[in-house]
N, C-alpha and C positions, 0 to 999 in steps of 0.2 A: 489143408486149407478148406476152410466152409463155404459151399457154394454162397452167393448171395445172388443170382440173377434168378428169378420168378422163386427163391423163397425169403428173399424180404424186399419189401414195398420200393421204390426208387425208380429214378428217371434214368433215362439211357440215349446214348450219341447213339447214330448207327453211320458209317461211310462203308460204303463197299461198292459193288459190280453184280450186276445180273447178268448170266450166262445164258446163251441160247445157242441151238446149233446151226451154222452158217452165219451166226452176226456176230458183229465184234461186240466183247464184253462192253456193257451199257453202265456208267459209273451211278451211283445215287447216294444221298442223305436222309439221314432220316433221325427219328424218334422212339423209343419205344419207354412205355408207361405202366410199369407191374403196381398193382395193388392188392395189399392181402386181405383177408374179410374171417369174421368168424368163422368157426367150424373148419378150418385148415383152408379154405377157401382162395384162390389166388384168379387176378383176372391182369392182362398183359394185353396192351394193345399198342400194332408197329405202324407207322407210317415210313412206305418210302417213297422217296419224290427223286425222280429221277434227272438228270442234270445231263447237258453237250447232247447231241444227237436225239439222244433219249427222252428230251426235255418236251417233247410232246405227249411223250405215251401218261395216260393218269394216273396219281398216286396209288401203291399199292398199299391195301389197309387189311392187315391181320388183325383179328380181337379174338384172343383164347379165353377161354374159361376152364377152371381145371380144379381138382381136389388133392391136395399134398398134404397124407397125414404123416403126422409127426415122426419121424425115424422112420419111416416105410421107403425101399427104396423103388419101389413103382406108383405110379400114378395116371391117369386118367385124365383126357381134356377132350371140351368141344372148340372149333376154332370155326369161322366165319373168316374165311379166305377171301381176299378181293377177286382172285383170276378165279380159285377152282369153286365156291361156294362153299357147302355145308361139310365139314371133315368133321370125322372122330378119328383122336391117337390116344398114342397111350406112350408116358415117359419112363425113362431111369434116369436115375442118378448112381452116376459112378464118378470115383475120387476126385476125377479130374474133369468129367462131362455130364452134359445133361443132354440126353439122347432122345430124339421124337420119331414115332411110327406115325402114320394116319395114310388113310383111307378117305378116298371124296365117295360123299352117299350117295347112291344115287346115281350114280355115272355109267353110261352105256363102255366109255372109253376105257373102265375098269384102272382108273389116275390113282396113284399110290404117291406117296413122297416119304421125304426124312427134313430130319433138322437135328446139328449136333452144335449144341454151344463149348466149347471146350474155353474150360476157367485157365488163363494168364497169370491176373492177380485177383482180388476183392474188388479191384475197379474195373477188370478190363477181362472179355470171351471175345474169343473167336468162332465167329460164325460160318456155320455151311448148311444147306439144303438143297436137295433136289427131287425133284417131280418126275415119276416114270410115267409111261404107258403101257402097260404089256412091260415085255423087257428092254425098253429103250428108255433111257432117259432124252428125257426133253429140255428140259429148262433146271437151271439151278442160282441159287443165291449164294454170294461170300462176302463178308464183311465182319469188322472190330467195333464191336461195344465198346462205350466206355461208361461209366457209371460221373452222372455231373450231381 
């Protein structure tokens, strides 16, 4: 099956939960928006809005920027994180996922995370990431795309 989430253009459902430790997982909605651009070019941006309890904290807004060349299976991106600020990662694509490192610049707190979309169907990943510090995870995201 061929990946379609951030290598061709299209809108995306998001519902899931954000994790933290000591609270109860927090539900939210959302969007996410990939666009491809010349020169292998792709740019993706999430909004989550969070719902029940949660419904105060503010949307969290991811905007990637990244370069996927053709048949290569790594790849490179800048992301502008709502909570951590300024990250660089770097992706794979494997048969079934599409795998993210990154590094927050700059950070005294030495914040690392992940993110793995693992393909279903053509319309539909399952999402996971989470945020370390040192060697503790902190916070993480889960949630199903669906391709509208």
């Amino acid at each position: 099956m061929k990946h379609t989430f951030l290598l061709e253009p299209g809108r995306w459902m998001l519902r899931g939960h954000r994790l933290a430790k000591n609270v109860e997982p927090m539900p939210f909605k959302g969007q996410a928006l990939v666009k491809r651009g010349a020169d292998d070019w792709f740019q993706a941006v999430m909004k989550l809005v969070f719902e029940g309890e949660g419904g105060d904290r503010a949307p969290l807004l991811l905007e990637y920027r990244g370069r996927l060349a053709q048949n290569a299976p790594q790849y490179t991106f800048v992301l502008q994180h709502g909570d951590l600020g300024r990250v660089e990662g770097e992706g794979w694509i494997a048969p079934a996922t599409l795998m993210h490192r990154y590094w927050v610049l700059g950070d005294d707190q030495k914040r690392v995370g992940y993110e793995s979309f693992f393909q279903v169907d053509g319309d539909r990943y399952c999402y996971s990431s989470g945020v370390m510090m040192g060697l503790r995870l902190v916070s993480g995201l889960e949630a199903e795309l669906e391709r509208v």
